[in-house]
N, CA, C and O of each residue as an XYZ file, in Angstrom:
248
protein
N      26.142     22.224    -28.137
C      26.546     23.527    -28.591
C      27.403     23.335    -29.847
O      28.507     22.806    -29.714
N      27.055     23.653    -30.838
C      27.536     23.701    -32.442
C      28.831     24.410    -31.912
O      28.730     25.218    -30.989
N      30.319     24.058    -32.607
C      31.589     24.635    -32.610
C      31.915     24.685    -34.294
O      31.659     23.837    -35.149
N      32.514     25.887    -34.412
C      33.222     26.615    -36.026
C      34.750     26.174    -36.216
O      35.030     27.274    -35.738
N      35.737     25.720    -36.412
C      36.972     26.660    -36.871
C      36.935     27.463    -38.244
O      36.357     27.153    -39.286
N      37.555     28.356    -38.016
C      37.968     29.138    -38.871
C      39.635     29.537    -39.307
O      40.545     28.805    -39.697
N      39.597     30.712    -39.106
C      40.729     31.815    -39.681
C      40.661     32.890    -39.504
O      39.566     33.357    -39.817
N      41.397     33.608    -39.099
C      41.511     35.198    -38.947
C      43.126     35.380    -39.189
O      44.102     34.895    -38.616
N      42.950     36.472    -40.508
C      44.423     37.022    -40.946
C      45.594     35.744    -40.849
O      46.702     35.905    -40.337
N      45.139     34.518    -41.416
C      46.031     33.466    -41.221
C      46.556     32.924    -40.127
O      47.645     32.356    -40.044
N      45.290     33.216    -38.772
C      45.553     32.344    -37.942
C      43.936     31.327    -37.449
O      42.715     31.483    -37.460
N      44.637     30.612    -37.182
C      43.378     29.508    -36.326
C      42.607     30.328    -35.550
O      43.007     31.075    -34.656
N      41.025     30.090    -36.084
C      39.964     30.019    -34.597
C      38.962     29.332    -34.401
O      38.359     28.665    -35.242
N      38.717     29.456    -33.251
C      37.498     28.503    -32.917
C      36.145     29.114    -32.298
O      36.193     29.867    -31.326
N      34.950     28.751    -32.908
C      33.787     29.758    -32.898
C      32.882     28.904    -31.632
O      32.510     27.767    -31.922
N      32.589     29.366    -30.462
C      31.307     28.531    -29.724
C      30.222     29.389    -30.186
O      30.192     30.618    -30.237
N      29.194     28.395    -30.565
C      27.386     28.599    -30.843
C      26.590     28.300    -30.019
O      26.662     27.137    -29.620
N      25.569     29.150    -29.452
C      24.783     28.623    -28.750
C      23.698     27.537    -29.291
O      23.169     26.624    -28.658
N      23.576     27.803    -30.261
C      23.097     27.194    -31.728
C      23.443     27.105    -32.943
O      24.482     27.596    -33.384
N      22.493     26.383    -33.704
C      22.934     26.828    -35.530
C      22.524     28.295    -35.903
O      22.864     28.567    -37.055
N      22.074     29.016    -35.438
C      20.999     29.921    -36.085
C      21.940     31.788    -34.832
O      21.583     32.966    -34.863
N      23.016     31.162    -34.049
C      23.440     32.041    -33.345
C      24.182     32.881    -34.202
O      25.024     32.459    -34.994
N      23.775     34.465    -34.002
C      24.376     35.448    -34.742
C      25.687     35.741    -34.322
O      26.393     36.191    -35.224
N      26.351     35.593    -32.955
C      27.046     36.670    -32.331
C      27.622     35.348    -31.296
O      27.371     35.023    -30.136
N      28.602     34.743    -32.475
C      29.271     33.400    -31.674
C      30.268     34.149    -30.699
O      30.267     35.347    -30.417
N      30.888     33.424    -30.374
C      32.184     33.358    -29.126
C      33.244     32.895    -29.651
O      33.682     31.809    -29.270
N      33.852     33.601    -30.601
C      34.840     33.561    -31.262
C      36.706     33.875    -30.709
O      37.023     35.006    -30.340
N      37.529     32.967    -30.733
C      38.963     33.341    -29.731
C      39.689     32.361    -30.748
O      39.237     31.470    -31.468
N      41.097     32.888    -30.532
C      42.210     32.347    -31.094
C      43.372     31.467    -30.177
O      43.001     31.108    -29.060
N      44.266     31.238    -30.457
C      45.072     30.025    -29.567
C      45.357     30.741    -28.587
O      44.839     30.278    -27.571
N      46.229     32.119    -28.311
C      46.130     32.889    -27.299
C      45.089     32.510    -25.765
O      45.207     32.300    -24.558
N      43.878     32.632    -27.049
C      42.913     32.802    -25.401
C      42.588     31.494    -25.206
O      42.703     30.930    -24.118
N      42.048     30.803    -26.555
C      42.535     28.918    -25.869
C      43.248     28.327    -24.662
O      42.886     27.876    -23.575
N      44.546     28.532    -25.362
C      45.271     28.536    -24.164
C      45.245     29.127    -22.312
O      45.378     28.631    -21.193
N      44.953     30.630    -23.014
C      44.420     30.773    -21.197
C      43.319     30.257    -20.855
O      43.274     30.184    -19.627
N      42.212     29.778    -21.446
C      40.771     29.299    -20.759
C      41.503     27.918    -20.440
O      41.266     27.537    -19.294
N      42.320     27.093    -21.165
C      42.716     25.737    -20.761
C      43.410     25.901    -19.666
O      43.504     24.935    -18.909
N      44.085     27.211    -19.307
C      44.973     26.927    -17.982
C      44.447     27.943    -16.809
O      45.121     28.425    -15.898
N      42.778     28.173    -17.141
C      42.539     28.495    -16.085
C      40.677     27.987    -16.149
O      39.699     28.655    -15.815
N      40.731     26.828    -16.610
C      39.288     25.620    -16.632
C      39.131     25.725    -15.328
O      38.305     26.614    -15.119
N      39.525     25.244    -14.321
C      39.380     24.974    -12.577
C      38.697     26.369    -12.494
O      37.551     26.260    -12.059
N      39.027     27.532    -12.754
C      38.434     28.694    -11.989
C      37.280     28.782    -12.909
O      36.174     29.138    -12.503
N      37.407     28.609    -13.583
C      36.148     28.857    -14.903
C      34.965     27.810    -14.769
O      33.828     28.076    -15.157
N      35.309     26.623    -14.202
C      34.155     25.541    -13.472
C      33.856     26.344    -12.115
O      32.671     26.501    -11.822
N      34.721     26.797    -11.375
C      34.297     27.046     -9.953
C      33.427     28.668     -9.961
O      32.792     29.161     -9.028
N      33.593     29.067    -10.926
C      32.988     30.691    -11.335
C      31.634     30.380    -11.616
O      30.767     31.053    -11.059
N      31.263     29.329    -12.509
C      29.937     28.753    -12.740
C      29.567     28.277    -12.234
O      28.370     28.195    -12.510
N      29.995     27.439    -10.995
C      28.950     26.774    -10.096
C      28.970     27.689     -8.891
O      28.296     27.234     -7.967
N      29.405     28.559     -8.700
C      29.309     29.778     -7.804
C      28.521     30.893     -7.810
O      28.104     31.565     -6.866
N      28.332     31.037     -9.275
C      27.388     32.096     -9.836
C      25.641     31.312    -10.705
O      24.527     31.807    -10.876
N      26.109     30.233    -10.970
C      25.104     29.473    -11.806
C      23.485     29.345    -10.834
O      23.232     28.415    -10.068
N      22.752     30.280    -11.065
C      21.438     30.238    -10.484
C      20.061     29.019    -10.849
O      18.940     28.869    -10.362
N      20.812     28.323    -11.917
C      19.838     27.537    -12.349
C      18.808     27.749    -12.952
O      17.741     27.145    -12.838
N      19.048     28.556    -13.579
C      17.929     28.946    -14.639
C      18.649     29.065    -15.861
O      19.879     29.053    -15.898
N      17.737     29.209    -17.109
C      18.535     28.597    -18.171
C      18.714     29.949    -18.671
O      19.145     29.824    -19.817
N      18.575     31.405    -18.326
C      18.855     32.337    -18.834
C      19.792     33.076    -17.772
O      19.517     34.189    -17.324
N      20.891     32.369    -17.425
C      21.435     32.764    -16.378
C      22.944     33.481    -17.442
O      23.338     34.641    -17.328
N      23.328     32.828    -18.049
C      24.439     33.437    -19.101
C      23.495     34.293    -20.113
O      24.281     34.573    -21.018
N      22.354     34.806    -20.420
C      22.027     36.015    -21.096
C      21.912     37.117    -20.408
O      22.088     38.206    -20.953
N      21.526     36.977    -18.801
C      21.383     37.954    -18.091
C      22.847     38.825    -18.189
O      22.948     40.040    -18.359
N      23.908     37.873    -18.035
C      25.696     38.809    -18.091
C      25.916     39.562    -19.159
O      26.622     40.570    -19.130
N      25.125     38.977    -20.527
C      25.655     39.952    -21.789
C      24.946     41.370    -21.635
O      25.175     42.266    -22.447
């Protein structure tokens, strides 16, 4: 998965891609960094709880 940093209004961000060619990245700043880092454990256990095994299993949520 291709990753960006950037900038917004003079602060740090960081872009996830599903690809090179992804329009509509997953874009967050240190704020939410920070909370996905201090809540990884639930965020692994959310995906293997919900993860059906199919590879269109995160397009079905958007």
């Amino acid at each position: 998965m291709p990753v960006k940093t950037g900038e917004y209004k003079g602060h740090p961000t960081i872009s996830l891609l599903k690809d090179e060619t992804d329009m509509r990245p997953f874009t967050f700043g240190m704020g939410k960094a920070r909370l996905i880092l201090e809540n990884i454990e639930a965020i692994k256990k959310f995906v293997e709880n919900n993860d059906k095994g199919s590879s269109n299993s995160e397009t079905e949520a958007e």
